[in-house]
C-alpha positions as CSV (number, residue, x, y, z in Angstrom):
1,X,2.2,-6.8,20.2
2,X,1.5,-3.2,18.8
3,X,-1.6,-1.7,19.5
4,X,-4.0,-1.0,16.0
5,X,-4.5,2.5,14.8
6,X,-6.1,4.6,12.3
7,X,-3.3,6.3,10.0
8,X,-3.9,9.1,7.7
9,X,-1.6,9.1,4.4
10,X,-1.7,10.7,1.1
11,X,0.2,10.9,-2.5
12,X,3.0,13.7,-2.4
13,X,0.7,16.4,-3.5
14,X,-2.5,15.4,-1.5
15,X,-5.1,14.6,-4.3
16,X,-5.3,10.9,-3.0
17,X,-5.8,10.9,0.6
18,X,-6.8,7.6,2.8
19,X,-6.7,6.3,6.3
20,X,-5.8,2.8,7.0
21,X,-6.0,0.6,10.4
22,X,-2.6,-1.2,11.4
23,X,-0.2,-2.4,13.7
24,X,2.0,-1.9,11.2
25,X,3.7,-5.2,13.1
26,X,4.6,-6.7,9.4
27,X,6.0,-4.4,7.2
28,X,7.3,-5.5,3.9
29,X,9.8,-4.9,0.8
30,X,8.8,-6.7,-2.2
31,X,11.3,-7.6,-5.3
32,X,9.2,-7.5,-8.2
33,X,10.2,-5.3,-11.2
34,X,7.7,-2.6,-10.2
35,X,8.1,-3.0,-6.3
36,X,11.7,-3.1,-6.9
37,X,11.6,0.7,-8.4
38,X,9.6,1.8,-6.4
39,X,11.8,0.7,-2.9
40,X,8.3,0.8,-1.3
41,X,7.6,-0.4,2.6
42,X,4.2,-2.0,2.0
43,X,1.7,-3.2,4.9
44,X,-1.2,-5.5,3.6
45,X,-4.7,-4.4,5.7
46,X,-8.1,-5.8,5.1
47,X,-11.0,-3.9,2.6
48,X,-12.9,-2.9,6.0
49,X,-9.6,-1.2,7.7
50,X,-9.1,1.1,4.4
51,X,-10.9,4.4,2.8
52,X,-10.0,6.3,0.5
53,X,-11.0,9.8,1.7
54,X,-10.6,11.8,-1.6
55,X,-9.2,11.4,-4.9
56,X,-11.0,8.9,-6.9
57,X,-10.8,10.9,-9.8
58,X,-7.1,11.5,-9.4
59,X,-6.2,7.8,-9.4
60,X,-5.1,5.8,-12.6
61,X,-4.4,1.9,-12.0
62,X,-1.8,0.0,-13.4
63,X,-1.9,-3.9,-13.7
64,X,1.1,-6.1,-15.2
65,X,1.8,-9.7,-14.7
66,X,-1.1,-11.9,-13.9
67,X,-3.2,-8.1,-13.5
68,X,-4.2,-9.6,-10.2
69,X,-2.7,-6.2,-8.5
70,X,-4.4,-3.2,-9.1
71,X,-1.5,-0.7,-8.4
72,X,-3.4,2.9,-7.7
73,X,-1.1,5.7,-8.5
74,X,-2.1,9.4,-8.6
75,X,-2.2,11.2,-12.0
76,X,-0.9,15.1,-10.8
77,X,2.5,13.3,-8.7
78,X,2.9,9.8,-9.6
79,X,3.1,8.4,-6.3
80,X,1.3,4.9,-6.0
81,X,0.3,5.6,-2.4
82,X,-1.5,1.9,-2.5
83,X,-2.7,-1.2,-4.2
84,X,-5.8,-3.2,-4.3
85,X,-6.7,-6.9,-4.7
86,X,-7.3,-10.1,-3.2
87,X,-5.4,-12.9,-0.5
88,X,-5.2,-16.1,-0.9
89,X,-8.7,-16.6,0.3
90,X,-10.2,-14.1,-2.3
91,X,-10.9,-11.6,0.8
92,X,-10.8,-7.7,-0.4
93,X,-7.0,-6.0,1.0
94,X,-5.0,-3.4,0.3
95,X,-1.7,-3.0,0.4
96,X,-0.6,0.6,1.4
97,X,2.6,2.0,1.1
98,X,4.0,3.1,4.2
99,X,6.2,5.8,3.0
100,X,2.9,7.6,2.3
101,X,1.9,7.7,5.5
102,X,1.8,10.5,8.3
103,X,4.3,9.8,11.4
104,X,4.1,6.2,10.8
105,X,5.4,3.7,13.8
106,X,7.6,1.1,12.5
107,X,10.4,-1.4,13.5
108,X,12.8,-0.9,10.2
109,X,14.3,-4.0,11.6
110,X,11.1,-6.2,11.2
111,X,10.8,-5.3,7.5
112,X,10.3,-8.5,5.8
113,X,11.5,-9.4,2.3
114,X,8.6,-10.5,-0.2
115,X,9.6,-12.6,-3.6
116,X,7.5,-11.0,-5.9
117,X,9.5,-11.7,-8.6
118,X,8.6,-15.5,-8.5
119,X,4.6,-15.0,-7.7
């Protein structure tokens, strides 16, 4: 079991910057139209193990679907460096997009597969 630790990550021109807290034990590849563009490897973390450092005013969400999602992407690049929204439980999570992240530790090998396109 991987050990839990505080990564920082950003959008490709650092106007949205964030830490997270994970493991990063389950990353993720989702196949729904947007997911599927953007070939992102997503980690889900809880509300409390997120903060977004700076860039509020640089973020624009997007919602499609059942607008459940809110995908954050940064106005100046484009990258969408994380989303926001709910479990199944209703409990606060975001789901952060590994690419954006600084050195992150992973196991390309335990990337799961998400069907996002049937959700």
């Amino acid at each position: 079991m991987a050990q839990a630790r505080t990564y920082a990550g950003s959008c490709q021109c650092g106007a949205v910057r964030f830490t997270a807290r994970t493991a990063l034990e389950a990353p993720f590849m989702c196949n729904c139209s947007r997911c599927r563009r953007l070939n992102a490897v997503m980690a889900s973390v809880p509300d409390a193990d997120f903060t977004l450092e700076s860039g509020a005013e640089a973020l624009a969400t997007y919602r499609f679907n059942s607008h459940r999602i809110a995908h954050q992407f940064c106005t100046t690049c484009g990258i969408q460096p994380f989303a926001s929204g709910t479990d199944a439980k209703g409990n606060g999570l975001h789901v952060i997009n590994v690419n954006c992240l600084e050195d992150p530790h992973y196991d390309a090998d335990a990337i799961t597969r998400f069907n996002g396109a049937d959700f």
